[in-house]
N, C-alpha and C positions, 0 to 999 in steps of 0.2 A: 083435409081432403077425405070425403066418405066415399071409398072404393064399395064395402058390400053392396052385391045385388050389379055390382056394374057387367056385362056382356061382353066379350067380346071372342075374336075365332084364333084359336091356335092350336098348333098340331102338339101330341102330347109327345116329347123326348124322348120316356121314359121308358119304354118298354121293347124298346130295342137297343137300347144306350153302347157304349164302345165294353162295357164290363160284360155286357150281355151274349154280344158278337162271339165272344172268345170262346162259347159252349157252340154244338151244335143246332140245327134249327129245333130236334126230337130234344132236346134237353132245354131248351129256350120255354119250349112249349110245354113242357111238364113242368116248369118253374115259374110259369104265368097263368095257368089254369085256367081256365073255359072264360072267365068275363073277359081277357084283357087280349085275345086273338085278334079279334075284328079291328084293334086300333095297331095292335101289331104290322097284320098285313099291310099298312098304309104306307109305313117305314121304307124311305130308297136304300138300294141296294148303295152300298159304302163307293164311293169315287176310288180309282186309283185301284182298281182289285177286277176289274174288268175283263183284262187280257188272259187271267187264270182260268181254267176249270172250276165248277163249283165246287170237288171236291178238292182240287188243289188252294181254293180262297180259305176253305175253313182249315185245311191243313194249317195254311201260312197264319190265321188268326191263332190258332190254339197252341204254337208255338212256344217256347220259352223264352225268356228273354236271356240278352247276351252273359249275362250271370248265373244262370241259370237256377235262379230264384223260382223260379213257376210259371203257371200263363200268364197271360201280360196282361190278366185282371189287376194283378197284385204287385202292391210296391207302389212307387218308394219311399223311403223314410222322409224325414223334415229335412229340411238342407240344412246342416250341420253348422255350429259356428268358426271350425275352422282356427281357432285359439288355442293360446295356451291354459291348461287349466287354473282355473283360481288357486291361488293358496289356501284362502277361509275355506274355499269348500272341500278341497283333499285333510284338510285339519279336522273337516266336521266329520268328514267319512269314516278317518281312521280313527277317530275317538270314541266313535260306537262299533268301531269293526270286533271287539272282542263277546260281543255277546251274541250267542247263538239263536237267539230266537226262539226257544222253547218255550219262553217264557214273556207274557208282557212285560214291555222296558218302559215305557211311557212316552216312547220316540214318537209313536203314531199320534198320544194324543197331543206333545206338542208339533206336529206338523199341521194337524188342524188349528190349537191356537194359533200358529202363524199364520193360515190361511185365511183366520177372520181376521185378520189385522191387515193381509193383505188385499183384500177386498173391500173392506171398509175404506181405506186410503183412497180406492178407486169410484167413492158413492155408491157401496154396496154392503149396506150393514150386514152383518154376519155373526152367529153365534155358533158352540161346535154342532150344536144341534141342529144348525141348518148346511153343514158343511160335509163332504165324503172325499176322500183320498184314493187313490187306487194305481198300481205300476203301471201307470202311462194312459192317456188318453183315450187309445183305441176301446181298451177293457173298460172303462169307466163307459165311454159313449153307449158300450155293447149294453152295459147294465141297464140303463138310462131305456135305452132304446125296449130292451126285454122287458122293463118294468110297464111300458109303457102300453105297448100292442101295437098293434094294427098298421098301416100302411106310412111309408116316410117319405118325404119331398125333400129334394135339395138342387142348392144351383148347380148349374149349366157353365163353367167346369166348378170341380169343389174338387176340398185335400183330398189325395188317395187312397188315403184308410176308410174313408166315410162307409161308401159304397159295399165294400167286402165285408166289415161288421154286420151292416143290416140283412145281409144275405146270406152269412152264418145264420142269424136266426131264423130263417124260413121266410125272411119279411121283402113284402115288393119295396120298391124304390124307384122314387120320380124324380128326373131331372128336369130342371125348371129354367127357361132361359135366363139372361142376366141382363140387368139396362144396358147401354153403351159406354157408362160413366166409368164404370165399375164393375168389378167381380166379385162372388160372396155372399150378394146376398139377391133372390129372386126379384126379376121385375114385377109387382106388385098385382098390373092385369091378366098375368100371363098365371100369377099363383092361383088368383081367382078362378081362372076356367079350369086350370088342371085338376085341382081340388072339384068343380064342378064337374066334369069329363068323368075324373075315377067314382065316386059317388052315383054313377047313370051309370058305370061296367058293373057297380057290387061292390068297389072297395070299400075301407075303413080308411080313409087319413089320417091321423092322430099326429102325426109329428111335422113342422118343421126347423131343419138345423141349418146357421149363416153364420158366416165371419164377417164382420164387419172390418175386419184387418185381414185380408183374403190370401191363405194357398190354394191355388197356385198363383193366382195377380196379380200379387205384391200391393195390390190398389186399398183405398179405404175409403168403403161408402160415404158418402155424405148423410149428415142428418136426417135431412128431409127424405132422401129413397129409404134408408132405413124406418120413419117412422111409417111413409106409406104402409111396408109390405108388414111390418108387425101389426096395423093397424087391418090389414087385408086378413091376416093368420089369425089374429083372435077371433072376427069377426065370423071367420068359419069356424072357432071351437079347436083350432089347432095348438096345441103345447110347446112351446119353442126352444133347444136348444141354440146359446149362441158359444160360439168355439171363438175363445180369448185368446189363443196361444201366439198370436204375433200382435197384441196391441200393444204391449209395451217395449214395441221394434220399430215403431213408428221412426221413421226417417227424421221429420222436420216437425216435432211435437208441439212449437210455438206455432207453427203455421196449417197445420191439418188438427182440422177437429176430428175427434172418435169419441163417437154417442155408443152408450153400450147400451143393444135393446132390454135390457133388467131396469135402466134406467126412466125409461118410458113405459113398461108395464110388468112394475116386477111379480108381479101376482101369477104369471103364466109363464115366466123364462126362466131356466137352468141355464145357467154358464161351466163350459168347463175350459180351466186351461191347460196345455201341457206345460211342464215347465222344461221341455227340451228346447223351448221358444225363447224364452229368454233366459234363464240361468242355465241350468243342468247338461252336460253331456248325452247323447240320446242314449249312451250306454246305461245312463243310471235313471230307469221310468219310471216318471211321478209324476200323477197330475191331482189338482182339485176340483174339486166342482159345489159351487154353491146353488142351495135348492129355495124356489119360495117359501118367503117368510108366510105361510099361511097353513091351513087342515092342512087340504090338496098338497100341499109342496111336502108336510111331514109325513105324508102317508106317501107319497113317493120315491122321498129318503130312506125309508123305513123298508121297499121292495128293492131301492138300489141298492142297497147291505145286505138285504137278503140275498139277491146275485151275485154278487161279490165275495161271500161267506161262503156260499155254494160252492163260486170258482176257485178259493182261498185265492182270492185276489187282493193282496195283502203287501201295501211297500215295505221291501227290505228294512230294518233297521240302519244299517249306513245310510241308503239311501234315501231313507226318509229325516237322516239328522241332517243330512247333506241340505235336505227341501226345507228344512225349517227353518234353517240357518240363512238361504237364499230368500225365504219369503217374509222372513223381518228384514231384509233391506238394508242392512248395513252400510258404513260407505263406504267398505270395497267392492259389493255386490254392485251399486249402483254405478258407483265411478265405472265398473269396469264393463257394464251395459251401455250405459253413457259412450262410454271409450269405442264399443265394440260397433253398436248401431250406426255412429259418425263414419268409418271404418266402410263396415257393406253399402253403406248409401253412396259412398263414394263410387266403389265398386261398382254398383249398380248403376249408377246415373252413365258409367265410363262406358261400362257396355253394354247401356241405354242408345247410344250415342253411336256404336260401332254396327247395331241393327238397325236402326234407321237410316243411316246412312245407305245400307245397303240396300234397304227400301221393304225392309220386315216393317209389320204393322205392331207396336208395340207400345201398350198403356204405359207411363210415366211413372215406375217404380216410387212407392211412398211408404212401403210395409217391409219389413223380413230381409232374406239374404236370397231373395232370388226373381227372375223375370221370366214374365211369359209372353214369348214370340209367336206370331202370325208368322210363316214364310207363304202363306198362299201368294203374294207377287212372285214370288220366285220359282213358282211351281214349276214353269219349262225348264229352267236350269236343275234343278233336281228329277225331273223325269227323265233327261239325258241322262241321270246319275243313276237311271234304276230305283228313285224316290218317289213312290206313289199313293203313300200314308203316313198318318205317323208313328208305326212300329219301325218304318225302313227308313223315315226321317231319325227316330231314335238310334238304332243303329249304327247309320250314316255319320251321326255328330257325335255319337259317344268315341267311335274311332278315329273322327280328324281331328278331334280338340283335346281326345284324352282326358274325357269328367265325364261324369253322366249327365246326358239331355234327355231324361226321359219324356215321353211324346205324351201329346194330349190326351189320348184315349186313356189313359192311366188316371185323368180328371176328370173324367167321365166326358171328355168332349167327343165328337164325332172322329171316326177311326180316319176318312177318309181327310178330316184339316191337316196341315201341316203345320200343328201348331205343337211347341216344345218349350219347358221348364228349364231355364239356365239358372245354377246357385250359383251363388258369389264366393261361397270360402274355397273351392278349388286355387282360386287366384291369391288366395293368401302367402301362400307358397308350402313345399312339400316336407321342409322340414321342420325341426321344434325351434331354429334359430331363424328362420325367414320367417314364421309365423311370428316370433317377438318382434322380428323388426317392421313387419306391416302394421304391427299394434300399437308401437309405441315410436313409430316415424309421426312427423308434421305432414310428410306428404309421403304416403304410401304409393299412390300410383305413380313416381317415380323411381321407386326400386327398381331395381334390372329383373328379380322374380316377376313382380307385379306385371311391369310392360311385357315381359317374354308371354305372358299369357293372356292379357288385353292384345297382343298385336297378333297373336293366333286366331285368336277369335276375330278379329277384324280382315285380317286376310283370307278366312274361310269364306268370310260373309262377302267381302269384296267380289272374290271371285267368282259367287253366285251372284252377284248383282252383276258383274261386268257381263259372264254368259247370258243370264238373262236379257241384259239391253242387244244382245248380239245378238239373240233368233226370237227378238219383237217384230214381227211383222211391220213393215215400213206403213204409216200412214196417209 
């Protein structure tokens, strides 16, 4: 299917987005600079924020959140595995914990041989020289992103680090809607006009970044929208990261295919993955990223080490034997991925099951250790609650379920949806002995931990589905 050149009308997301909201309109507006006003102004005023004063709205946006972590641009981490730690990898850690690091150990450079080993496995030939390491994700992306310039696109929601990297560096950012199918990665006509749209204000586009195994959706594109919109991305000159860090979480791996876009046009895609996705604790930041095999890709690598050098963004030595150790794949590493993915998919399908019921709109978890709810049916029952976005739908459910829901706007979605992020390891259970028995039961969601916290969350939700059917307007 040849998308370049194809037309069509849509409103661009990006420049009033839910990360944006959180600064004043005078701060908005010296952060957008003279081309990007006029598409601005166009932007509705957020739902559910109405009844405020204008100066009480941006009060209430710029708020901290219940942790008081910051404004509620920023946050939250990956959703955690919720396990107990491996043994291999507390053996890998402490067998390099006695060197201080003043000195190269040679940790780093086998965590890159591991990393082409691990990527080759996955149809992504790799050498050290097409490979870079960095303490987690976020700092890699930022590199990536610095190295690169100019202006960056992403979907319509994406992870929550995305967005605050690219705005450290001075750099706009466009959210791009997503198909219906899935989440992760842009609808392919909608890239096309945006990419057109910024290009007619003065911008640069240079980047776009997709998971095809998606935070926050848990979903995983299909083949074919995935080749669409990379096929749309080159077509306009754009550079693509794609973010790996939940492919290999994939729920039902015989039965969902995962195309990785390097794989359809490795000449123009950087991958990176965290390994807080599937191995590593998020305590301990490691990620890789493989660059194209070509000039362009080495001379890309070659400014991403230079930012990285700059920042001494540099994995630990534990931390990096800990990753090299996880990225040759042993068969405790895998058994106990294997173990763990079986584990949240369950989880997730369970309280797939306890939100629909209740008559939330929610995609069919296939990815990761977490789900993303629609409560817009519910909206009357939550406005009786004093819930009239999703900072105060966050709030609202981090208090009655006791785990963090952090709300949509944190994905870049609109402030006004009532849309929220549920993980799965909360339900593990709280200690180091219920975590073993969820792990290594036949049937976890039978534990008494397990159900005490499936029937929490189903009774919340119940009770907003029952209000809700009570003040429906009769037909």
């Amino acid at each position: 299917m040849r998308l370049a050149g194809t037309a069509m009308t849509f409103r661009i997301p990006g420049y009033s987005d839910p990360e944006g909201i959180t600064r004043t309109g005078e701060e908005q507006e010296h952060e957008r600079g003279p081309r990007s006003r006029s598409m601005a102004l166009s932007e509705p005023e957020p739902r559910g924020t109405g009844h405020r004063t204008r100066d009480g709205v941006e009060a209430h946006m710029r708020r901290t959140d219940p942790e008081g972590h910051g404004p509620v641009r920023y946050g939250p981490p990956l959703p955690g595995q919720g396990l107990p730690l491996l043994p291999g990898l507390s053996a890998a850690l402490a067998e390099a914990a006695d060197h201080d690091g003043a000195f190269p150990s040679g940790r780093t450079d086998a965590l890159l041989d591991a990393a082409c080993g691990y990527f080759a496995r996955r149809g992504l030939p790799a050498d050290p020289d097409t490979v870079a390491a960095a303490p987690g994700a976020p700092t890699l992306f930022a590199a990536v992103t610095a190295a690169l310039g100019g202006d960056v696109l992403v979907p319509r929601p994406c992870p929550a680090w995305w967005a605050p990297q690219i705005r450290a560096l001075g750099r706009s950012v466009f959210h791009v809607p997503t198909p219906a199918e899935c989440g992760g990665v842009p609808d392919p006509y909608a890239l096309l006009e945006t990419v057109r749209r910024i290009r007619a204000e003065g911008g640069d586009p240079r980047l776009l970044v997709l998971a095809v195994a998606d935070d926050p959706t848990a979903t995983v594109a299909p083949p074919e929208v995935v080749h669409e919109t990379v096929e749309a991305a080159a077509g306009e000159g754009l550079h693509l990261v794609s973010d790996e860090t939940w492919r290999d979480c994939v729920h039902r791996p015989h039965e969902t295919v995962l195309l990785s876009p390097a794989e359809m046009l490795p000449d123009r895609i950087t991958v990176v993955t965290d390994l807080a996705g599937p191995f590593l604790p998020a305590g301990w930041p490691a990620a890789v990223a493989r660059f194209p095999v070509t000039t362009d890709g080495a001379a890309l690598r070659a400014r991403v080490l230079d930012v990285l050098t700059a920042l001494g963004a540099r994995v630990a030595d534990p931390v990096a034997a800990a990753a090299a150790y996880a990225l040759d794949e042993p068969d405790d590493v895998t058994e106990r991925l294997a173990t763990g993915i079986a584990l949240h998919a369950q989880v997730a399908a369970a309280g797939h099951r306890s939100l629909v019921a209740a008559g939330a709109l929610v995609r069919p978890p296939q990815a990761g250790r977490h789900l993303y709810a629609d409560l817009g049916p519910l909206r009357s029952a939550l406005d009786a609650r004093d819930v009239g976005d999703s900072q105060e739908l966050e709030d609202f459910l981090t208090a009655r379920l006791g785990m963090p829901a952090p709300g949509g706007h944190r994905f870049g979605d609109d402030l006004a949806a009532l849309r929220v992020r549920l993980s799965t390891w909360p339900f593990l259970g709280d200690t180091a002995e219920e975590r073993h028995q969820s792990l290594v039961s036949p049937t976890p969601l039978e534990l008494p931990h397990v159900q005490r916290a499936l029937n929490l969350v189903g009774s919340v939700f119940d009770d907003l589905r029952d209000d809700a059917q009570r003040w429906e307007p009769p037909r």
